[in-house]
N, C-alpha and C positions, 0 to 999 in steps of 0.2 A: 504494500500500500504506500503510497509516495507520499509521503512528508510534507506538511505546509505549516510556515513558522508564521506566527500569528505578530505582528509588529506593534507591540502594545508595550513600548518604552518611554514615548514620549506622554500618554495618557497616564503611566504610573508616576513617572518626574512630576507630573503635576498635584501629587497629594503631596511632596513635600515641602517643609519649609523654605523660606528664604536661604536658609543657611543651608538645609539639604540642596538644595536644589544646585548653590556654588561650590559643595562639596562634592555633591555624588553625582550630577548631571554629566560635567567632560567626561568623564569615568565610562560613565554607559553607555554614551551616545559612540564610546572610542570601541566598546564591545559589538554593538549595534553594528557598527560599520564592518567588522569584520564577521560576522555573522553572515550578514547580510550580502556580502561579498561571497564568499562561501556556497552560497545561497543561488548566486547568480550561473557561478561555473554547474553547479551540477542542475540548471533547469529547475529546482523546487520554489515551488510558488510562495510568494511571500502578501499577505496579506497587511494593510494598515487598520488598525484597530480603531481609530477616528475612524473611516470611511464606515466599515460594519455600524457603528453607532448611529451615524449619519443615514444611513440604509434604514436600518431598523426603527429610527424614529417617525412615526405615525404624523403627516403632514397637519392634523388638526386635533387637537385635543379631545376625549370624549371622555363618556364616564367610564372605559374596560381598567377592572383590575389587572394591576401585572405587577409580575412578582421578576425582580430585577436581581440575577445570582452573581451576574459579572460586578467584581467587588472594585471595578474602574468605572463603569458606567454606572452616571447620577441617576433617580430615580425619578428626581425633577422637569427632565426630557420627555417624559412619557405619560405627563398628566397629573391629578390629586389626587388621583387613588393607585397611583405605583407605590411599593417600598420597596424595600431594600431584603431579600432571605438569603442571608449569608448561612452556606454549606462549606462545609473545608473538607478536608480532604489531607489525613496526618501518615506518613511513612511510619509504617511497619515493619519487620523480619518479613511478613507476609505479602509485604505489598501496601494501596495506599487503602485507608479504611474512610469513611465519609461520617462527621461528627456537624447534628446540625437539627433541628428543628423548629418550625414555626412558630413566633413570638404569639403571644395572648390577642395582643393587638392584631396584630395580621390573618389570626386565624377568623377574627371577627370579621374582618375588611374581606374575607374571599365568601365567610360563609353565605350560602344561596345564591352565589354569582357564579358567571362567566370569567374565567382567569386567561390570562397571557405569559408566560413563563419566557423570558430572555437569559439566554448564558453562551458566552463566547465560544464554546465548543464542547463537544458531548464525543465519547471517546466509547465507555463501555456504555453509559446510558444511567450509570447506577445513581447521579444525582440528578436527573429527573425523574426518573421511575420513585424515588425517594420523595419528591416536592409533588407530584402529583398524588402520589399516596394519601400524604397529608392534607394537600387542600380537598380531597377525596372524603377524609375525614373530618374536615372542618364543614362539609358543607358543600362545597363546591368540584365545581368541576374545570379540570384542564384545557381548554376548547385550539389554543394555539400553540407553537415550541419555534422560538426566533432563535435561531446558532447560527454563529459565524459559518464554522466549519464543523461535520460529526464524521465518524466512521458509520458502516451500514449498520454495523451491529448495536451500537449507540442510539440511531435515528429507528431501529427496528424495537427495542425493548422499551424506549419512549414511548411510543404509540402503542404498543403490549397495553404500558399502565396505563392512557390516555386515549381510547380508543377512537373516540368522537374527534380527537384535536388536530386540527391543520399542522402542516410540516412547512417551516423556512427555511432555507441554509443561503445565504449570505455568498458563499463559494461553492459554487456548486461542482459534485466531483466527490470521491471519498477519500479520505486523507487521514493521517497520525497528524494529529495538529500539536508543537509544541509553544510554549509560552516565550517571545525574547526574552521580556522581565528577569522570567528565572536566572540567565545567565550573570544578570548586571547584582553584582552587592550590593546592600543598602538600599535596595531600591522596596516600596513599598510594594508590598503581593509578591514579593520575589520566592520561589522557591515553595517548599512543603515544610508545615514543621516536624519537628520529630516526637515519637512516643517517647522518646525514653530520654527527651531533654526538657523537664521543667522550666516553665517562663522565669525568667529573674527581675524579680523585683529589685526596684528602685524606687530613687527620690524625686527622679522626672517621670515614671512611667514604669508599668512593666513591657520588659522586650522578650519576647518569646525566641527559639532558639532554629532555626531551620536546619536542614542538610545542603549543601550546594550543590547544582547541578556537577559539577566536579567529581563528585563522591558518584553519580548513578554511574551504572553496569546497563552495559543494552538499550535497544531502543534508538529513538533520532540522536537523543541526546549522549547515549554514549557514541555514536559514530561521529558525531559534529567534534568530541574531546579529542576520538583516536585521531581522527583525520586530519582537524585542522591545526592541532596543536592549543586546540581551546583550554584544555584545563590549568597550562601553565599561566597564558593569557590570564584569565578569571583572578587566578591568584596573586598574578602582578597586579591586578586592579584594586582585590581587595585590600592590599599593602598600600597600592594608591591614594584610597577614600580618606584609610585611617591618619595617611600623611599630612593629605589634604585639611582633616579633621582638625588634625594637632596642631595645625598652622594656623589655623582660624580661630582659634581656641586661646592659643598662645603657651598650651600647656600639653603633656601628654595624653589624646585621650584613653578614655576607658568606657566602659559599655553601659554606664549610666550617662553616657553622653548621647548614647543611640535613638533617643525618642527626641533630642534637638530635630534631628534631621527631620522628622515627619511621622505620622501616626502608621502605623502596619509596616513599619521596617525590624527585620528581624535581624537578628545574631547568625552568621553561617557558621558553622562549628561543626568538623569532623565528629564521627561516633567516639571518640577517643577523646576528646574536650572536654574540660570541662569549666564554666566560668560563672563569677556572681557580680558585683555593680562594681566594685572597686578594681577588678580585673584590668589590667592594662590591652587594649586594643590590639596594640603592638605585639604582644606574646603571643595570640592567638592567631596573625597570621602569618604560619608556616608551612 
């Protein structure tokens, strides 16, 4: 199945701070480039993650609920009765497992209605099949599914739990869709978190702990690391950010300094790491 990397770098740059944004922005956009290069030579399509947004958004406002999973795309695009149902999705020994359920509020807002369900790409299917469950049980029912990009088998177990509901895909074709985001450190949404790495509290925030794309075996992402010489890259960047960081700072940073940058920026940490708020930046990337 031919690979299509979803360009949704410049839409994450935008949940961070000012001060993220002059830290960690050269950084990714210098990842981006080389990605995307990469990208070019072997024919694998590359999608802009504005453009899907811009697609998807409904030319007049009406009253359809929709329930917005893509944790880049505002819910404000799409009318007063969208929100926000954040699903994640946490790395296992097993694989990734999906941790997530519909708030009190939201279950009220679909019950007895028609729903629109938007998420940037569906892969096995297993968090829609999961969002339609639920608003199944609130009440409601799934009637539409907007994705970027799915595989067949994603867009076939969708419609399984949804049976009534239209199908959109954004790119049409079926495709492994990977995330850029992922590649870039410090970047908000970057990445999966991990089981077996506890959030670490802080004084600015808690920063939760991810795995780097770096670290995956198999898949687009492991061939993008062997091939292009990416996973050296990733870690010159990471080394980058925190340089970057400390310069800005005027002091060494440390990982109670990670929520400066912007809200949803995680910690990359091999399975072999381990760190708390006082932790120097600098130690952890090697």
């Amino acid at each position: 199945m031919q690979p299509l990397i979803l360009d949704d770098v410049e839409s994450a740059l935008a949940h961070l701070t000012e001060l993220g944004r002059t830290v960690v922005a050269p950084v990714a956009r210098a990842i981006r480039n080389t990605i995307i290069t990469f990208a070019a030579v072997r024919a694998w399509p590359v999608v802009d993650h504005q453009r899907f947004v811009e697609w998807a958004t409904p030319e007049a406002a009406d009253d359809s609920r929709w329930l917005v999973l893509d944790p880049l795309c505002s819910p404000t695009r799409f009318g007063g009765n969208a929100v926000r149902a954040r699903f994640r999705r946490i790395g296992t020994p097993e694989g990734l497992t999906l941790h997530g359920e519909l708030s009190e509020s939201v279950t009220r807002l679909v019950s007895g209605c028609s729903v629109i369900v938007l998420d940037d790409a569906a892969a096995t299917g297993t968090t829609l099949c999961e969002v339609a469950q639920q608003v199944r049980s609130a009440g409601g029912r799934v009637v539409r599914f907007l994705v970027c990009a799915a595989q067949p088998s994603g867009r076939a177990a969708a419609l399984a739990a949804a049976p009534d509901a239209d199908w959109f895909s954004y790119a049409s074709g079926d495709f492994t869709t990977i995330h850029l985001r992922d590649a870039c450190p410090f970047v908000p949404f970057a990445s999966r978190p991990m089981w077996n790495k506890p959030a670490v509290p802080t004084a600015n925030g808690v920063v939760e702990v991810s795995m780097p794309v770096s670290a995956f075996r198999g898949g687009v992402w492991g061939q993008l690391t062997m091939a292009a010489g990416l996973e050296q890259t990733i870690m010159a960047a990471r080394r980058k950010v925190v340089q970057r960081l400390a310069a800005s700072l005027g002091r060494p940073s440390t990982v109670a300094d990670i929520p400066l940058l912007g809200t949803n920026v995680m910690l990359p940490l091999t399975p072999t790491q381990v760190a708390n708020e006082s932790t120097l930046l600098a130690d952890l990337m090697h």
